[in-house]
DSSP file (Angstrom, degrees, kcal/mol; ACC not computed):
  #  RESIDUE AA STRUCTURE BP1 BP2  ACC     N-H-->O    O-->H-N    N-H-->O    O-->H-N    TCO  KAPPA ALPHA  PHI   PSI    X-CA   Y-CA   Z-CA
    1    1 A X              0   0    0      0, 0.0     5,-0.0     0, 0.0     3,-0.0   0.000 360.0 360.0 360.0 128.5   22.0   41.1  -21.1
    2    2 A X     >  -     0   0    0      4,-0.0     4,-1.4     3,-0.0     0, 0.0  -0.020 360.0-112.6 -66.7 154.2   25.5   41.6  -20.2
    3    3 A X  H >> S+     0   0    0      1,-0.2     3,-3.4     2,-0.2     4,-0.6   0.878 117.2  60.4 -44.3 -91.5   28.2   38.6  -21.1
    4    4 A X  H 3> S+     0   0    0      1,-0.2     4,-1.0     2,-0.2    -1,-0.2   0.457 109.2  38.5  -0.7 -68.2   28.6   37.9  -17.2
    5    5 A X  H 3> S+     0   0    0      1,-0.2     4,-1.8     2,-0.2    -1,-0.2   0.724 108.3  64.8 -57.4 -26.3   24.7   37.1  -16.7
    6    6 A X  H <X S+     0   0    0     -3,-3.4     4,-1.7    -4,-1.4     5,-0.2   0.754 109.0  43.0 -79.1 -31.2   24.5   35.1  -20.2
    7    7 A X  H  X S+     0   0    0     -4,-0.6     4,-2.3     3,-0.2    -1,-0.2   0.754 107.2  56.8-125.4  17.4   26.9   32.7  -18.6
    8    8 A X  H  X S+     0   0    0     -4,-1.0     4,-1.2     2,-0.1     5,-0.5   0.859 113.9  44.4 -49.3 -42.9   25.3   32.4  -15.0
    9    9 A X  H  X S+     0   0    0     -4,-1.8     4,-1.0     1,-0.3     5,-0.2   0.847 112.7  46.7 -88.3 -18.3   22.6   31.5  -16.5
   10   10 A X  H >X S+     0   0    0     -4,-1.7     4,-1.9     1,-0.2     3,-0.6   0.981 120.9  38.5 -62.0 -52.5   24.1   29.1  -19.0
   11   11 A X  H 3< S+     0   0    0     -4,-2.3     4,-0.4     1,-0.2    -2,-0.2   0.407 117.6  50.4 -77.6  20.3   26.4   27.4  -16.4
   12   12 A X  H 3< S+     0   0    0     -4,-1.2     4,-0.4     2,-0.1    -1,-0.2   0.295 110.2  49.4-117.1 -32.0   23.5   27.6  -13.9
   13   13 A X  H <X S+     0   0    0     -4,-1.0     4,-0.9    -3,-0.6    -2,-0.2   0.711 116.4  52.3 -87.6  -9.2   20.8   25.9  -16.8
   14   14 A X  H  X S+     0   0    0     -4,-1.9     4,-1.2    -5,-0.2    -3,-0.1   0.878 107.6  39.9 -89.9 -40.1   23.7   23.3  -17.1
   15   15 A X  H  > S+     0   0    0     -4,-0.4     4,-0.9     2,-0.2    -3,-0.1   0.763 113.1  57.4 -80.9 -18.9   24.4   22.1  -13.4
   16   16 A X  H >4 S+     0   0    0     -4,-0.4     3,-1.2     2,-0.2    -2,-0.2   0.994 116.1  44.0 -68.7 -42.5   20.2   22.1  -12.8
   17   17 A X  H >< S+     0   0    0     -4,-0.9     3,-1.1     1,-0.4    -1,-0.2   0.788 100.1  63.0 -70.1 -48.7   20.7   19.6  -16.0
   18   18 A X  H 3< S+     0   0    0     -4,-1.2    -1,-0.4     1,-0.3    -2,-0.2   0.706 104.2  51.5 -63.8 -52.3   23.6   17.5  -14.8
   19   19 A X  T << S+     0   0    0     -3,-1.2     2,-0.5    -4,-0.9    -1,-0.3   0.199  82.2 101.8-107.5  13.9   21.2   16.3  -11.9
   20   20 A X  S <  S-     0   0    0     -3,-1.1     2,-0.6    -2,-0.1    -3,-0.0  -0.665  78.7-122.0 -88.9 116.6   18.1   15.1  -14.3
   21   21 A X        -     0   0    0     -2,-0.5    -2,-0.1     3,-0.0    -3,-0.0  -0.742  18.6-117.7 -88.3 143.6   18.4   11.1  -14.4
   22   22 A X        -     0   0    0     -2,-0.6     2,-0.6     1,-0.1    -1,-0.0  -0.287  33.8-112.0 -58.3 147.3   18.7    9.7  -17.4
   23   23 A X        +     0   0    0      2,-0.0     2,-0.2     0, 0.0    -1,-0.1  -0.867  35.2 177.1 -97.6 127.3   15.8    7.3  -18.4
   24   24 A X        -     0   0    0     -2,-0.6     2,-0.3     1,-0.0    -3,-0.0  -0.561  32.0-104.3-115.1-175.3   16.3    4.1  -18.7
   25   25 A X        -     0   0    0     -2,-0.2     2,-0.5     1,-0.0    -2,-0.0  -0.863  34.7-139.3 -94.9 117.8   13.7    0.9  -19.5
   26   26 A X        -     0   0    0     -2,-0.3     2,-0.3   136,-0.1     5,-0.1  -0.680   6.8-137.2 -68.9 123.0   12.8   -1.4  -16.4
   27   27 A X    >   -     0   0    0     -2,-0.5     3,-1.1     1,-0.1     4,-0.3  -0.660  27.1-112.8 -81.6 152.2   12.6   -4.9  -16.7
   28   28 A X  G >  S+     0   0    0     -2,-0.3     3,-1.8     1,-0.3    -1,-0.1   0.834 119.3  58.8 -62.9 -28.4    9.7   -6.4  -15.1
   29   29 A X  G >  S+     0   0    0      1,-0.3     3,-1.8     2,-0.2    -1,-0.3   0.943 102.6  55.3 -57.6 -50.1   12.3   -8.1  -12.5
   30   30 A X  G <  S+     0   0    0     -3,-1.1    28,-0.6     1,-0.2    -1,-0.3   0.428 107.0  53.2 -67.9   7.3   13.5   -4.5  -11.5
   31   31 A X  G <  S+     0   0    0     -3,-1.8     2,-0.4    -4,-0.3    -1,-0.2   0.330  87.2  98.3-124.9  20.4    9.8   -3.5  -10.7
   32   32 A X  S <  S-     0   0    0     -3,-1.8     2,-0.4    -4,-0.1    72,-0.1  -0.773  72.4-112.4-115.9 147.9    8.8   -6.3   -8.3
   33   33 A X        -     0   0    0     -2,-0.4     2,-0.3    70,-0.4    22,-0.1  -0.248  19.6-140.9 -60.6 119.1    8.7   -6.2   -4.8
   34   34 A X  E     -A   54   0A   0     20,-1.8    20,-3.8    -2,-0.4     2,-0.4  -0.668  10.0-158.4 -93.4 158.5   10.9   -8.1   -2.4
   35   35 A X  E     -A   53   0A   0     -2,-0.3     2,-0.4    18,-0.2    18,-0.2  -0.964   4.8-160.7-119.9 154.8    9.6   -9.4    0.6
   36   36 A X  E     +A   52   0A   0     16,-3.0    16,-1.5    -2,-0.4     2,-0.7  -0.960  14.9 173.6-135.5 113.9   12.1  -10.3    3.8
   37   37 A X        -     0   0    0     -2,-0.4     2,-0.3    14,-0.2     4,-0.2  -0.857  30.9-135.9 -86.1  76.0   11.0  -12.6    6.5
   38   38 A X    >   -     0   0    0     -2,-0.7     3,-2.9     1,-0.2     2,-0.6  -0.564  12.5-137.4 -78.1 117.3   14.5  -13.2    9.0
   39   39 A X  T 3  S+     0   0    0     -2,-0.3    -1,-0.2     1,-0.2     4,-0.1   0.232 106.2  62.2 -30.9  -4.3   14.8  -16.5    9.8
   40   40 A X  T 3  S+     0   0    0     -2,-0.6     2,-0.3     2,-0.1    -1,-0.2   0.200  98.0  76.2-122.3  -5.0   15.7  -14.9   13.8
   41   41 A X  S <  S-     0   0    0     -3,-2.9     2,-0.3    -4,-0.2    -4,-0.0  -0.734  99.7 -99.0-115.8 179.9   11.9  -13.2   13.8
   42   42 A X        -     0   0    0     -2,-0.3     2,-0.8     1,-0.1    -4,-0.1  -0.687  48.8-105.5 -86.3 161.6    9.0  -14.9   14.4
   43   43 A X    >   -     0   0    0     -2,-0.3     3,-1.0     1,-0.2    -1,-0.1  -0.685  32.4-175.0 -77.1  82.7    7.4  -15.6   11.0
   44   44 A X  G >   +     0   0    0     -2,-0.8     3,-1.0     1,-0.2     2,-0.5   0.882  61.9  98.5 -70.9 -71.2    4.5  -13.2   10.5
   45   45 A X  G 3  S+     0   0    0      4,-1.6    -1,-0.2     1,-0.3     5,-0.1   0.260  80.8  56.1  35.9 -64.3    3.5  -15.0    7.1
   46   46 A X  G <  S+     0   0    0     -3,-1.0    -1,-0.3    -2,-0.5    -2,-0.1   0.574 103.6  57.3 -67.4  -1.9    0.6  -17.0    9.1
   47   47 A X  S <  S-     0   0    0     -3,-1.0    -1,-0.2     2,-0.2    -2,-0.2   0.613 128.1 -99.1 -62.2 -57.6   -0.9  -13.7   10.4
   48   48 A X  S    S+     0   0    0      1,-0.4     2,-0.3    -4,-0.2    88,-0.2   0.663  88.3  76.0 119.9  14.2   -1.3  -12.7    7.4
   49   49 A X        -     0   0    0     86,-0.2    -4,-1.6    89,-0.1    -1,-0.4  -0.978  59.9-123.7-163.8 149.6    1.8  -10.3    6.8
   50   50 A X  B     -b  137   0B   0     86,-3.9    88,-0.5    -2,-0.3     3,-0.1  -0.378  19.8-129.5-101.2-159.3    5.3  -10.1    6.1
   51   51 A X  S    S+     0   0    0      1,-0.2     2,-0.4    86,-0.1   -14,-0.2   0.879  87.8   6.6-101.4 -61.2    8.2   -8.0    8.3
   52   52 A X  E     -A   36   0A   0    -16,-1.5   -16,-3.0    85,-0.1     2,-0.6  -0.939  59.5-167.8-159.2 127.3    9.7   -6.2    5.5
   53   53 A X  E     -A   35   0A   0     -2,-0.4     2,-0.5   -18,-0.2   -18,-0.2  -0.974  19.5-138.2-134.5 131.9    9.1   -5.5    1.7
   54   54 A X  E     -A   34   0A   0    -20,-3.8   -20,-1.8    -2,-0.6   -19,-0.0  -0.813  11.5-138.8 -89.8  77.1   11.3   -4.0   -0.4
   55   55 A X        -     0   0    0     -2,-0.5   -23,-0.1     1,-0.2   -22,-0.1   0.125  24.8-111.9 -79.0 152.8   10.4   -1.4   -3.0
   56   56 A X    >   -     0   0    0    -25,-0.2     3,-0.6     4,-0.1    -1,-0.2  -0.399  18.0-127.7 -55.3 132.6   11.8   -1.3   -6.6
   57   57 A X  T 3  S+     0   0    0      1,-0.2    -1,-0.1   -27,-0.1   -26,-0.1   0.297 104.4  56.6 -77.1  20.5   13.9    1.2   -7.6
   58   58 A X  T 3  S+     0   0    0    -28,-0.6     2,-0.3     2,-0.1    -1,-0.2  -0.168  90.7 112.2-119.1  21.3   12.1    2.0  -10.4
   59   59 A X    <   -     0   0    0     -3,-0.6   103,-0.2   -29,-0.1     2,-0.2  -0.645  50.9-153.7 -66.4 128.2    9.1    2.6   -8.8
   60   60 A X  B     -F  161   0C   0    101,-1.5   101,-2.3    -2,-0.3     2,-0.3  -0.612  28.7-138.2 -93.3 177.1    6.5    5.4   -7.8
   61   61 A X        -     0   0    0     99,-0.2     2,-0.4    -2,-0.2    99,-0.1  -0.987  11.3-150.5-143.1 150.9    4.8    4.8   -5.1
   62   62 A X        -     0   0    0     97,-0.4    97,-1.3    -2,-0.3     2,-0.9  -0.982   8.7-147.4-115.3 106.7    0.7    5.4   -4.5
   63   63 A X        -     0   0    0     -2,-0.4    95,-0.2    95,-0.2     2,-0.1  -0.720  11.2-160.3 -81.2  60.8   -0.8    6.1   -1.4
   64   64 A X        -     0   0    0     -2,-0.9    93,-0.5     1,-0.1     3,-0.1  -0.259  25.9-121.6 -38.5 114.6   -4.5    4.5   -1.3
   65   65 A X        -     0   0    0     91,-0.2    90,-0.1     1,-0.2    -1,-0.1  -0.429  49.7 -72.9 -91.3 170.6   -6.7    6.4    1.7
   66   66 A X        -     0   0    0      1,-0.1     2,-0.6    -2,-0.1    90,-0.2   0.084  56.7-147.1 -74.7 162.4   -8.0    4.0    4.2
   67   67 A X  E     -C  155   0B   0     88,-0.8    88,-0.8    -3,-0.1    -1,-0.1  -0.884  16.6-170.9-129.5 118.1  -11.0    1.9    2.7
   68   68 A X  E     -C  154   0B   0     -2,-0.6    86,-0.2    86,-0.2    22,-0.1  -0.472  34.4 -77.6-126.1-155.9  -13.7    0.7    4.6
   69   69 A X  S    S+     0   0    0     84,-0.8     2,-0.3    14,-0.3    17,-0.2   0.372  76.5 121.4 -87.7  -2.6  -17.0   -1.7    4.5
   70   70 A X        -     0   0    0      6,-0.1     6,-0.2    13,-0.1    20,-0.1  -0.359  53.5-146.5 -71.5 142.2  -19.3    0.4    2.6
   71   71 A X        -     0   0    0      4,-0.3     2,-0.3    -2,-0.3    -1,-0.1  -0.172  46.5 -79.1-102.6 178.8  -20.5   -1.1   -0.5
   72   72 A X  S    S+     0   0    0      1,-0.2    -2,-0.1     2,-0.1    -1,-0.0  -0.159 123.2  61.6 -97.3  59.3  -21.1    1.2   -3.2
   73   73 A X  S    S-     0   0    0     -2,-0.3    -1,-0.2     2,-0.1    -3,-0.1   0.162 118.0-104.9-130.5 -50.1  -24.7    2.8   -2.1
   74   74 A X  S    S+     0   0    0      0, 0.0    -2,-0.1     0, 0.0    -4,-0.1   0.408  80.0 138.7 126.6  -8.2  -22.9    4.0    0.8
   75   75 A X        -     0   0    0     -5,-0.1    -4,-0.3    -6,-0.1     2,-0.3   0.249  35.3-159.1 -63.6-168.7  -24.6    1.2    3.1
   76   76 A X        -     0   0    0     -6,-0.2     2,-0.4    75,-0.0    -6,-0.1  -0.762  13.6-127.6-179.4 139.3  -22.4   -0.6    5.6
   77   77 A X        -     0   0    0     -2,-0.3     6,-0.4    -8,-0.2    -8,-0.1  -0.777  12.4-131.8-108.1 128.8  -23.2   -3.9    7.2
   78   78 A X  S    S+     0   0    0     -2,-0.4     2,-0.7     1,-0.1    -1,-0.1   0.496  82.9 100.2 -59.4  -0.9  -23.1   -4.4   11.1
   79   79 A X     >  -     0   0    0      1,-0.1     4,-2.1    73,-0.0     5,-0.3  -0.797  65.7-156.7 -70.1  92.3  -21.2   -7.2   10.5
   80   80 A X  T  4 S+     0   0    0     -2,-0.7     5,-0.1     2,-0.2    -1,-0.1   0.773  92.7  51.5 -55.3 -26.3  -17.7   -7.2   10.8
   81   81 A X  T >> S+     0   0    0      2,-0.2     3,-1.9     3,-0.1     4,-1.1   0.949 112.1  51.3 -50.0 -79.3  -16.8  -10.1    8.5
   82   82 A X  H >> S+     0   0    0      1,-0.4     4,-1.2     2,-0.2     3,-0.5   0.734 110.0  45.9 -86.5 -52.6  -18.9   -8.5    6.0
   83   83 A X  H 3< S+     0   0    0     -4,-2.1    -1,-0.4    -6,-0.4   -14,-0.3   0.373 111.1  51.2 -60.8  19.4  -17.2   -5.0    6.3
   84   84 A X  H <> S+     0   0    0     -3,-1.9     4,-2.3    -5,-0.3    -2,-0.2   0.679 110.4  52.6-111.9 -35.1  -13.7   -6.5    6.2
   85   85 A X  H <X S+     0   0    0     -4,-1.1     4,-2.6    -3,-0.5    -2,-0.2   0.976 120.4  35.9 -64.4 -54.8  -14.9   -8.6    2.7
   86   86 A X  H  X S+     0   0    0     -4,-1.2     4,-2.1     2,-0.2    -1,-0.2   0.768 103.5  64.0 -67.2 -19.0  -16.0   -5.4    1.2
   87   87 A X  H  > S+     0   0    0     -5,-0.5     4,-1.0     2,-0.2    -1,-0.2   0.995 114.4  40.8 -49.0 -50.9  -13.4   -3.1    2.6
   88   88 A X  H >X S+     0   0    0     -4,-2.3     3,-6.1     2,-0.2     4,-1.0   0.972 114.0  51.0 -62.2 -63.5  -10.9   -5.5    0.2
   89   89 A X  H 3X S+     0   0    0     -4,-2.6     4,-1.2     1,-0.4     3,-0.3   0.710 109.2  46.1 -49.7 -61.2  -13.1   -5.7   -2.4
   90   90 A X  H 3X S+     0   0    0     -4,-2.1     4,-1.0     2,-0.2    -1,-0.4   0.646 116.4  47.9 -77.8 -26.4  -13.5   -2.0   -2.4
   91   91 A X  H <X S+     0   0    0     -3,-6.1     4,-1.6    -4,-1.0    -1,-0.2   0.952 105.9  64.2 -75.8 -38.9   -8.9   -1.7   -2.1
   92   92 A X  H  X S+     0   0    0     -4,-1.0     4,-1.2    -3,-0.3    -2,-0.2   0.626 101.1  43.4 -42.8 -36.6   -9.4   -4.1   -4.8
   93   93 A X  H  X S+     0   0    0     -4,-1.2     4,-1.4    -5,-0.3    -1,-0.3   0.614 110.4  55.4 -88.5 -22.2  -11.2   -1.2   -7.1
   94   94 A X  H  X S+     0   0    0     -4,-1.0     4,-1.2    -3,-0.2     5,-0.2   0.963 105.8  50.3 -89.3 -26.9   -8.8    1.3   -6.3
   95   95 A X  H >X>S+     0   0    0     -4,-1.6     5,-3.0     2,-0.2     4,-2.8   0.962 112.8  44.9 -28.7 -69.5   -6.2   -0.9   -7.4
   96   96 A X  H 3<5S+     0   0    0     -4,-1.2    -2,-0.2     1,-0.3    -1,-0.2   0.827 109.3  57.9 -38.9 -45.5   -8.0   -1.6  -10.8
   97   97 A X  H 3<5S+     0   0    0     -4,-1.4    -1,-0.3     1,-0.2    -2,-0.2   0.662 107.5  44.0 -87.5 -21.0   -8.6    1.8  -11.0
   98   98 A X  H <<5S-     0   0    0     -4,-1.2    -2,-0.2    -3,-1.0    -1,-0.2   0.842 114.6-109.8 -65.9 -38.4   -4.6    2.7  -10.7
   99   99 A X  T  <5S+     0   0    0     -4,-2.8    -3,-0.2    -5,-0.2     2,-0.2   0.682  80.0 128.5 101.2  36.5   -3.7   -0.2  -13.2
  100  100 A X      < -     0   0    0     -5,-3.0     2,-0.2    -6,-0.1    -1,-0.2  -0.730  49.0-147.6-118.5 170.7   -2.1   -2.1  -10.2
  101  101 A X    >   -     0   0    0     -2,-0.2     3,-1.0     1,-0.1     4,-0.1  -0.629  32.7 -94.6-124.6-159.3   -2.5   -5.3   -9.0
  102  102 A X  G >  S+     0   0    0      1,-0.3     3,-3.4    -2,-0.2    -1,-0.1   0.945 120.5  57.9 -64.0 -42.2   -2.2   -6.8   -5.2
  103  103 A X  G 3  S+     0   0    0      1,-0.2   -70,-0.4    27,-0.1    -1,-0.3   0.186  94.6  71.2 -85.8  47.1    1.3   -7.9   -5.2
  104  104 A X  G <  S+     0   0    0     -3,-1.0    56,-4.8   -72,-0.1     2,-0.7   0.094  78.3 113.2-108.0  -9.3    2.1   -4.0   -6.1
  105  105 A X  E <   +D  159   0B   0     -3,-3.4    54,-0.3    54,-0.2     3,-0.1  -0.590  43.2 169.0 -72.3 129.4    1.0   -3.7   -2.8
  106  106 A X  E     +     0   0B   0     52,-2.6    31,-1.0    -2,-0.7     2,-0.2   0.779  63.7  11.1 -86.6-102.8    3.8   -2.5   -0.2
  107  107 A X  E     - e   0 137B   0     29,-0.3    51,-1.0   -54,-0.1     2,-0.5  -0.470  53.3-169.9 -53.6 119.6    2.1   -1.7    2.9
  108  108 A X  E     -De 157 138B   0     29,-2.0    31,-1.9    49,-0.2     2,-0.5  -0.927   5.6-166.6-138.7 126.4   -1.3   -2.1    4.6
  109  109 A X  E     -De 156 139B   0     47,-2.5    47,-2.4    -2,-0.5    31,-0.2  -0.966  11.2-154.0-113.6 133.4   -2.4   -0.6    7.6
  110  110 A X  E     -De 155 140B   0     29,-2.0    31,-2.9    -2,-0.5     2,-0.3  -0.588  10.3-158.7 -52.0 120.2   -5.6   -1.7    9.4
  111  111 A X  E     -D  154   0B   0     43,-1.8    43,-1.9    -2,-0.2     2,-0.3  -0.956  16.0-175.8-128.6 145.9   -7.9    0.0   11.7
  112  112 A X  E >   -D  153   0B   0     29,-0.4    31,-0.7    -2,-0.3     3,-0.7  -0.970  20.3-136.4-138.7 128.3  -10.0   -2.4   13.8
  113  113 A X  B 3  S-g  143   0D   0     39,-3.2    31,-0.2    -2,-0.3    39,-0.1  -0.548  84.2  -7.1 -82.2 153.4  -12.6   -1.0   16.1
  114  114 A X  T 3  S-     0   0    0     29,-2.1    -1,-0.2    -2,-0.2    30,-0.1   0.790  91.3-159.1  13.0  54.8  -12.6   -2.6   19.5
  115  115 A X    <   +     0   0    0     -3,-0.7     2,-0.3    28,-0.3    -1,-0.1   0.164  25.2 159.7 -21.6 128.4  -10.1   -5.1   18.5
  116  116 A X    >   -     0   0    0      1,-0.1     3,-1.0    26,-0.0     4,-0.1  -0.815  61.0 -88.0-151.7 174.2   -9.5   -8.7   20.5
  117  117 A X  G >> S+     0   0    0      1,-0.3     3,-2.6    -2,-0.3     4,-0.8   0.695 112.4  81.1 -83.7 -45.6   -7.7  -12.0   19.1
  118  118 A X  G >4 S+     0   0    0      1,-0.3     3,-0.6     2,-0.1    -1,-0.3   0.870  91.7  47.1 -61.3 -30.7  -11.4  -13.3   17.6
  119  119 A X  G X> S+     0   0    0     -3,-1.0     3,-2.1     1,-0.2     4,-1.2   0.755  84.4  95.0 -85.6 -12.5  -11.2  -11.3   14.6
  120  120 A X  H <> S+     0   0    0     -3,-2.6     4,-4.9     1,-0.3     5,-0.4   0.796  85.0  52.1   4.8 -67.7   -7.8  -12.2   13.9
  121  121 A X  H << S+     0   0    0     -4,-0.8    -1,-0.3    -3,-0.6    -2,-0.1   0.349  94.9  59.9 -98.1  31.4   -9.0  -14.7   11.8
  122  122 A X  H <> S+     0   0    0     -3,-2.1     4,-2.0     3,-0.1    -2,-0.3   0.720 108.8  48.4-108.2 -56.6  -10.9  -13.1   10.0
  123  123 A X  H  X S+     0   0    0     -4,-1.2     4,-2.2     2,-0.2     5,-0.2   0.960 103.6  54.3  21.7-111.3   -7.8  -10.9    8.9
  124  124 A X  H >X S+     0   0    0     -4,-4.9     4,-2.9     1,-0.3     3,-0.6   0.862 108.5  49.5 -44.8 -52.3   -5.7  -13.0    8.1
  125  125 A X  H 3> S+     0   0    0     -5,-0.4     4,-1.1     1,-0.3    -1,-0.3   0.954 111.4  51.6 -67.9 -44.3   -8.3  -14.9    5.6
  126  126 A X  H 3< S+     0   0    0     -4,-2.0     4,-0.3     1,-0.2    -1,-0.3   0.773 109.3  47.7 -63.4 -16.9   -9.2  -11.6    3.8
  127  127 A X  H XX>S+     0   0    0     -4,-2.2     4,-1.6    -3,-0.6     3,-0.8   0.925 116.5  52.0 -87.1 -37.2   -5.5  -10.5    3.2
  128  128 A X  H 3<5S+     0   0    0     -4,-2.9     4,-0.4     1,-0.3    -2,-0.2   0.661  97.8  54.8 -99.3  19.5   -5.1  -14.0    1.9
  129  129 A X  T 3<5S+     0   0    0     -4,-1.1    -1,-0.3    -5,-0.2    -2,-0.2   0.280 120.3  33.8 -98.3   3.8   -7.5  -14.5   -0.3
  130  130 A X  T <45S+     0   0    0     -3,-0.8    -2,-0.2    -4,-0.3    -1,-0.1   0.608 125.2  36.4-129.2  14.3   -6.4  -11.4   -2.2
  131  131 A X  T ><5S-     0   0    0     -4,-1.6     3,-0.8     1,-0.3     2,-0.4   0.523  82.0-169.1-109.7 -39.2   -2.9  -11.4   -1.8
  132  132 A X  T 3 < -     0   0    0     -5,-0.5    -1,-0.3    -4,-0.4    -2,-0.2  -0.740  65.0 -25.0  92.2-157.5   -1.9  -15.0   -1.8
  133  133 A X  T 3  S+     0   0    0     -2,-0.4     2,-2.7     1,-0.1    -1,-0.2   0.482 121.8  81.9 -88.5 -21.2    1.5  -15.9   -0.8
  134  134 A X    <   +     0   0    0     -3,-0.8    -1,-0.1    -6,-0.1   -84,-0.1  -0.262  68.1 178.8 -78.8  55.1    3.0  -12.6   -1.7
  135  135 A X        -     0   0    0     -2,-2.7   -86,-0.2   -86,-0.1     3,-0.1  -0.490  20.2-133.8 -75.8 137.9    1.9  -10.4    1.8
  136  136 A X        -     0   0    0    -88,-0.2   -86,-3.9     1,-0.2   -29,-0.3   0.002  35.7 -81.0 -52.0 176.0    2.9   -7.0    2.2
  137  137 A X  E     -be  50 107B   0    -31,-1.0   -29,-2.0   -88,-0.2     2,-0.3  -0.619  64.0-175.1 -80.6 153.6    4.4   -5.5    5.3
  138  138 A X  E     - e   0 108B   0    -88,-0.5     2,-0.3   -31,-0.3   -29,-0.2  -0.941  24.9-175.0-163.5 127.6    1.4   -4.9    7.5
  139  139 A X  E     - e   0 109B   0    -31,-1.9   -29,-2.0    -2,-0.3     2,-0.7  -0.945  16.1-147.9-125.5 146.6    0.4   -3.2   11.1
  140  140 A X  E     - e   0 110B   0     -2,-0.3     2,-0.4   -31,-0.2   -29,-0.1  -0.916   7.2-160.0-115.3 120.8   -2.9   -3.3   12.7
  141  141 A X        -     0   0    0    -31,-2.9   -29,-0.4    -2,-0.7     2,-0.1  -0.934  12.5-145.1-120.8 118.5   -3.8   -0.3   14.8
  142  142 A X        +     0   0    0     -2,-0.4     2,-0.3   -31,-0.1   -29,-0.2  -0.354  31.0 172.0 -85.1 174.5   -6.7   -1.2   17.3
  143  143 A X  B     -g  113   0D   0    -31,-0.7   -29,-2.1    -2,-0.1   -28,-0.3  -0.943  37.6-129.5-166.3 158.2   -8.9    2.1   17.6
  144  144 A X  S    S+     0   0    0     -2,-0.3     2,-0.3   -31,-0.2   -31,-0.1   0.494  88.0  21.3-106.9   4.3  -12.5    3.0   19.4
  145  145 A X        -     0   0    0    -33,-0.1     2,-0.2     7,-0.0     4,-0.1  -0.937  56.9-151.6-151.3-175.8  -13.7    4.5   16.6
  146  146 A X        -     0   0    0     -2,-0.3     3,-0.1    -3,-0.1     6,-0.0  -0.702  50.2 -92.1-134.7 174.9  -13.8    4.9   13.1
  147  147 A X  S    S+     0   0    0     -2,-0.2     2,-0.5     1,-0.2     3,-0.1   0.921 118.9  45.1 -66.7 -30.6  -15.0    8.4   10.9
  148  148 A X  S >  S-     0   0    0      1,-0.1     3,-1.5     3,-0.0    -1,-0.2  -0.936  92.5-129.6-115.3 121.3  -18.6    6.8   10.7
  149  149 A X  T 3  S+     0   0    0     -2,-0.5    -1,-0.1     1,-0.2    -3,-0.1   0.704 105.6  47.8 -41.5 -41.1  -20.0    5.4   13.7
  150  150 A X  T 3  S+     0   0    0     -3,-0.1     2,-0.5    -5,-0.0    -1,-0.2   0.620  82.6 112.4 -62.0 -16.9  -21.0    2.0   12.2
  151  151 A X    <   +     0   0    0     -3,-1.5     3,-0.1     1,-0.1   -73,-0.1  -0.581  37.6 174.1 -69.6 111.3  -17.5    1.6   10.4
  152  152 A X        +     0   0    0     -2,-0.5   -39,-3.2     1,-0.2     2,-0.2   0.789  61.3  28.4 -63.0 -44.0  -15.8   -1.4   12.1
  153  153 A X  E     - D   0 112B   0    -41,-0.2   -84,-0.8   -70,-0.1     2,-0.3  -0.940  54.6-176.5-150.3 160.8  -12.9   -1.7    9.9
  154  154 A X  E     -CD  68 111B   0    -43,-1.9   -43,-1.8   -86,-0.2     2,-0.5  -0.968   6.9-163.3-171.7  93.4  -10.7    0.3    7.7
  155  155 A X  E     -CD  67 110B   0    -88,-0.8   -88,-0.8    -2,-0.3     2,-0.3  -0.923   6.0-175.2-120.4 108.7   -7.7   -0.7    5.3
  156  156 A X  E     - D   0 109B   0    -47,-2.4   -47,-2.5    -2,-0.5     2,-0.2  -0.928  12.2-163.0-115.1 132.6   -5.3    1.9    4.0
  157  157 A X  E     - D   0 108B   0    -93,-0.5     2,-0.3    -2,-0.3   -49,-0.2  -0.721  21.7-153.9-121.6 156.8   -2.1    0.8    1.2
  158  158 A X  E     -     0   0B   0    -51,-1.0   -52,-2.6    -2,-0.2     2,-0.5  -0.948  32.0-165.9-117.4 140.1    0.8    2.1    0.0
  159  159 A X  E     - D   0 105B   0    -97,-1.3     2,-0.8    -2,-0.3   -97,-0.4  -0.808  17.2-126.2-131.3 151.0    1.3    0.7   -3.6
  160  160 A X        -     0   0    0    -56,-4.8     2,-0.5    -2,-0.5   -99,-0.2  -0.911  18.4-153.8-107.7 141.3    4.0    0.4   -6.1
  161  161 A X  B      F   60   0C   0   -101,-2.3  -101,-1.5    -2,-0.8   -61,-0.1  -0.878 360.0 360.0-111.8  93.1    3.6    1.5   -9.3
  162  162 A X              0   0    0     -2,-0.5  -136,-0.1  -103,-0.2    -1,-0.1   0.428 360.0 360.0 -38.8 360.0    5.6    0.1  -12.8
């Protein structure tokens, strides 16, 4: 191999290196999510959601595909309450199964078949009985169907990961 090529390839394995970040150790503080409410929007928080959450910059992030009321047979209850309890339960295991917990949670979007106001609260009580006070950012997209005709409802995350 000629001089010339021996030191493309050095100073060409040397700038790829120069652009590697160094690793450093997160402290738990640098891996939690903020969330931001502005005192000038309306206050989603009683909804069941925040406006804006803020990921660590020492984060990955996990994509969880949408999760919906079927229990683990495969059955699914005509009841929308009851497919909204297990849909969490069932985000809840894919959490568990990452090693994450709720408030790792960034994002959740919602598919509600033939949405109106009355399920609302229904919502709102399942995000906070597993979330708490610590709500992700969240959108609800109403829809006229689901992939399985009996599937009411449908919960998809984005997660952070320590």
């Amino acid at each position: 191999m000629s001089h010339a090529i021996k030191h493309l390839l050095a100073g060409g394995l040397f700038i790829m290196t120069m652009g590697v970040p160094t690793v450093a150790t997160a402290n738990e503080s640098d891996l939690k999510l903020t969330i931001v409410n502005p005192k000038t929007l309306h206050d989603p928080s009683p909804n069941g959601y925040s406006t804006v959450v803020i990921a660590p910059r020492n984060g990955r992030v996990a994509y969880i595909s949408g999760q919906g009321g079927q229990d683990g047979t495969g059955a699914l209850s005509p009841d929308f309450a009851v497919q909204v309890r297990q849909a969490y339960a069932n985000l809840h295991t894919a959490l568990d199964a990452l090693g994450a917990r709720p408030d790792q949670v960034a994002k959740l979007t919602v598919f509600v078949v033939d949405h109106d106001m009355s399920k609302l609260g229904v919502l709102t009580q399942n995000v906070r009985e597993m979330f708490g006070g610590e709500l992700p950012a969240q959108t609800l997209v109403p829809v006229p169907k689901l992939a399985i005709d009996p599937m009411l409802f449908e919960v998809e995350a984005v997660v952070i990961l320590e």
